[in-house]
N, C-alpha and C positions, 0 to 999 in steps of 0.2 A: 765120244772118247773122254774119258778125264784121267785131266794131267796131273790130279791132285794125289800127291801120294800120302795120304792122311787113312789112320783107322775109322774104320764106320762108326763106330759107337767112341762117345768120350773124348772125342778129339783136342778139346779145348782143355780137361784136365788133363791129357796124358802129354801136351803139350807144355802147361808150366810146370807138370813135373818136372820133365827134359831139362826147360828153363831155371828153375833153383838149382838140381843137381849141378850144374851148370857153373852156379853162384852161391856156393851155399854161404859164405863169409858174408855175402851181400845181401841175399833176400830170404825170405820162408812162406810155407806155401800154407794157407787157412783154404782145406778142404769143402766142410758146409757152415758158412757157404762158400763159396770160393773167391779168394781173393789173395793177391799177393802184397807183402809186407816188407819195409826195411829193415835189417837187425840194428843200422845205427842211424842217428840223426844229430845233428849238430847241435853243439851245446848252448847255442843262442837261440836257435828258432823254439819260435812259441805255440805257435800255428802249424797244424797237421798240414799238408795237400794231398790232397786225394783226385784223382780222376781215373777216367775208365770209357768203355763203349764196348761196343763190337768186336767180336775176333773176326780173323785175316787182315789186319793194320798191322801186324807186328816187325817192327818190335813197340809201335802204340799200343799202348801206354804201359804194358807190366815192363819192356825192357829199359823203361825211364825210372825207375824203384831204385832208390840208393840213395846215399849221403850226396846232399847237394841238390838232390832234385825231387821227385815224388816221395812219398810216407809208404803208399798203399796204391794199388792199382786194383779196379774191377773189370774181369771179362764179363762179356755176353757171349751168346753161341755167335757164330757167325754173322756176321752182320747184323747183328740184333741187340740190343739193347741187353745190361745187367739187371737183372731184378731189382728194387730196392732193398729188400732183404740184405742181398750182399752187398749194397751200399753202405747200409744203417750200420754191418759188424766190421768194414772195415773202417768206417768214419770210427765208431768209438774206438778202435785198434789205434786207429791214427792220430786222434784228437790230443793235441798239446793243453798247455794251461789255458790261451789263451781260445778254444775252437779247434774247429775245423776248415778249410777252403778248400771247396769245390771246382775242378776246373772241368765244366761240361762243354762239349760240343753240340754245337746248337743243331739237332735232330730232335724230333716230339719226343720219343720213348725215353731217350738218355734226358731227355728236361723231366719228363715226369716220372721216371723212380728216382734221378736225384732230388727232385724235389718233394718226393712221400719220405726220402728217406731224412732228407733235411726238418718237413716239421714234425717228427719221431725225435729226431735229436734233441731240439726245442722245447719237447715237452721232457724229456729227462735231462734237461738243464745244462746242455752242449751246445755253445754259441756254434752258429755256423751262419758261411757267408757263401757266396757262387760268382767265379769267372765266368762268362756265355763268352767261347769264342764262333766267332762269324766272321770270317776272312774271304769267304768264295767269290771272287769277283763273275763268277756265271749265274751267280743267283741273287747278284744285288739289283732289283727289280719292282715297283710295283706290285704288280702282278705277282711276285711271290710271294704267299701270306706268311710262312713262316720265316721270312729273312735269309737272309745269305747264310749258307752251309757253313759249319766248323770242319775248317781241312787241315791240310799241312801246317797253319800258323801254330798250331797250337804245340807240338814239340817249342818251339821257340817261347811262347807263353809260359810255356813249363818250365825252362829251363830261367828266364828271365824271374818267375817266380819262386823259382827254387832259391835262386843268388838272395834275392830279397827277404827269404822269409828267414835266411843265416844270420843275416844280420840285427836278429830279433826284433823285425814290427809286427804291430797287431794282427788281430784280425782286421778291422775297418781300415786300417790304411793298404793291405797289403788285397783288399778287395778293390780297392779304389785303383791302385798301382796297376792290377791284375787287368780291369776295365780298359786302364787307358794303356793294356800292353795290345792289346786285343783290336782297340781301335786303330791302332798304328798299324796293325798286319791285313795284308790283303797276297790271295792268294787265287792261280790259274793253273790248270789242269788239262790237257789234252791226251787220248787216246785214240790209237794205230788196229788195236786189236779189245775186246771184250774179255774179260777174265772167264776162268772156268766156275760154270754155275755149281756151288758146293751139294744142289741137292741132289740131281740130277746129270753131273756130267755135261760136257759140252761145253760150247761160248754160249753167255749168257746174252748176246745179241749179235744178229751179225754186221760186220759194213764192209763194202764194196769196196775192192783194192785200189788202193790209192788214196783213200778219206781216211777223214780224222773225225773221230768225235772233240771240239772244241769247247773246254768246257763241262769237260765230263764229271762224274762225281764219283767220291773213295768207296762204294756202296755199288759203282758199276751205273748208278744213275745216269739214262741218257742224256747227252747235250740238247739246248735247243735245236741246234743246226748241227748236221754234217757237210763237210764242204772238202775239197780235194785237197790233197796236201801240198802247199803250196813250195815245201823242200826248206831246207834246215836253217838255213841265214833266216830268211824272210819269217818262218814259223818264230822262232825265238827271237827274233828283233820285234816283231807284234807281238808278241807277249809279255817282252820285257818293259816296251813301251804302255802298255794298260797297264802293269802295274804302277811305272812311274805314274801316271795320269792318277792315278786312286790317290797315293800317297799326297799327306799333308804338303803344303807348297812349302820351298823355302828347307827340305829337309837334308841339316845335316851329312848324316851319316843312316845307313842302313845294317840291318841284319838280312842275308841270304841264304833264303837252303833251295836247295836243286833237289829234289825227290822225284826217286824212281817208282814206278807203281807196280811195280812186282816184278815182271819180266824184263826190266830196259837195264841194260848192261853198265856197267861202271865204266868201261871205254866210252857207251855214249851218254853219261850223265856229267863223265867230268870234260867231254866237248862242249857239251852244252853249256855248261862252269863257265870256263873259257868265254865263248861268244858272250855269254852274260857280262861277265867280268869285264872282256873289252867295253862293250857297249855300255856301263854305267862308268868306265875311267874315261871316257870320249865325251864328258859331259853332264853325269848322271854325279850323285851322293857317294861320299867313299863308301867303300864296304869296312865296317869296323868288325864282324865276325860271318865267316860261314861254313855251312856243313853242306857234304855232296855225299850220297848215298839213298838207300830205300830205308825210309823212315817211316812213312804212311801210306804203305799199299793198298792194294784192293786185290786180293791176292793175287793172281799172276797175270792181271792186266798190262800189256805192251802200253806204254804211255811213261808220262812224265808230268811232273808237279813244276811251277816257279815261288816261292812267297820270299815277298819284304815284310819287314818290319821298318819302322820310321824309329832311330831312337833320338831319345835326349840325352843330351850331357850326362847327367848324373845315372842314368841305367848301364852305362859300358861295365860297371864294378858288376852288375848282377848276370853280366852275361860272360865274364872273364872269370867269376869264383868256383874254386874247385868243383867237382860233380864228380861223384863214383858209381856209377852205375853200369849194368851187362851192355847196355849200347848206344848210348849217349859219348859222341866222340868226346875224349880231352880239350878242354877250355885253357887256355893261357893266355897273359898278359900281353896287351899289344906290344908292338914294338917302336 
């Protein structure tokens, strides 16, 4: 059976159609190749931001497009990487005086067409620089050659580099900025049920009732282990405690987002809030911003995301400054 109520053909343009109609004051849509665009951008910022991957993430990364946060966003089909092609037209779409900044998530295909597409820029004389985010506390390993997965941190990445690039810095500092936003984020993942396979219908894997996949990935990628569900205190008390453990010693304040991975309800993402929330006021780093909601799906995968971010003193202005965009909640000043 598939639960996917999506057209056979075109899915992914007839999608940011919907999506601009949607926003037309806010975004527009570049057909071939395809890529979505801001109409406005701050009158400080010098530097483009561009990023992009896979569709079924969304609202990653086209519903992040707007004043305040991304330039330009590129899909891929489903779970699949953007061409470079559509890289290259909307980095120059995007490119301020000073470049362009890349915010890819660290998978092979999204590294290498942003990267054909970065030295094309290069050679027609468009500075350009790249964030690698890599947060996935399941794949910090050894053993795993290409490094820990880029997951949920990376809205927060976005959103931390959006505040910064308003305030008109470069491109080199705001690549540097963009590195150590990345470094500070670690992020876990667990799934209840497989999402629907887009090609074919059905779960794309199955698990025996009562398990979790721990660890799982926004692509549907299995976990190491499956293990029983050990029931909702103890699941998110061990989750939230791995990430404390990853984070920089000694930190501050934190950024928190709760994400749902397609099918986990708002009832139980904002309990989960909750339990989080106590257990880092019992001891843990304040939380100086957080978002709860489905931000980085895998399309209708039953599970749930946790990510921190570790900040510094002087990053709370880039996570508090305005943002206008289709799904990026309202930012305001602490209290």
């Amino acid at each position: 059976m598939n639960r996917l109520f999506l057209p056979s053909d075109h899915a992914v343009e007839q999608a940011l159609t919907g999506l601009v109609l949607s926003h037309p004051g806010l975004l527009r849509l570049n057909e071939d190749p395809l890529y979505v665009a801001a109409r406005q951008r701050h009158p400080a910022r010098r530097v483009g931001l561009v990023s992009g991957g896979g569709s079924g993430h969304e609202p990653l990364h086209t519903g992040f497009v707007g004043s305040g946060l991304l330039d330009a966003a590129v899909p891929g089909r489903v779970f699949a990487s953007p061409h470079n092609r559509q890289v290259l037209a909307a980095s120059r779409d995007a490119a301020g005086q000073d470049g362009v900044l890349h915010i890819v998530k660290n998978y092979t295909g999204d590294r290498i067409n942003f990267g054909i597409a970065a030295e094309r820029l290069r050679a027609d004389g468009i500075p350009v620089r790249r964030v690698l985010v890599d947060d996935d506390l399941a794949t910090e390993s050894d053993e795993t050659a290409t490094g820990r997965r880029g997951t949920g941190a990376t809205v927060l990445v976005e959103k931390l580099l959006g505040g910064a690039a308003d305030t008109g810095l470069g491109l080199d500092e705001l690549a540097s900025l963009g590195a150590e936003f990345a470094l500070a984020s670690r992020s876990v993942a667990v799934a209840s049920r497989a999402q629907t396979s887009f090609s074919r219908g059905g779960e794309a894997f199955e698990l025996p009732d009562g398990t979790l996949e721990y660890g799982v990935g926004i692509h549907g990628e299995r976990a190491v282990s499956t293990l029983e569900h050990p029931g909702f205190e103890p699941l998110v008390d061990r989750m939230t405690r791995q990430l404390l453990d990853a984070l920089p010693p000694a930190t501050g304040s934190v950024l928190l987002l709760v994400n749902g991975l397609g099918a986990t309800t708002l009832l139980e993402l904002q309990a989960i809030h909750a339990r989080v929330s106590g257990l880092l006021k019992r001891g843990g780093p304040d939380v100086a911003g957080r978002i709860v909601g489905t931000f980085v799906p895998a399309l209708d995968m039953s599970g749930f995301s946790l990510t921190l971010t570790a900040l510094r003193d002087d990053w709370h202005a880039y996570w508090h400054a305005p943002a206008h965009t289709p799904a990026f909640p309202t930012t305001e000043p602490p209290r």
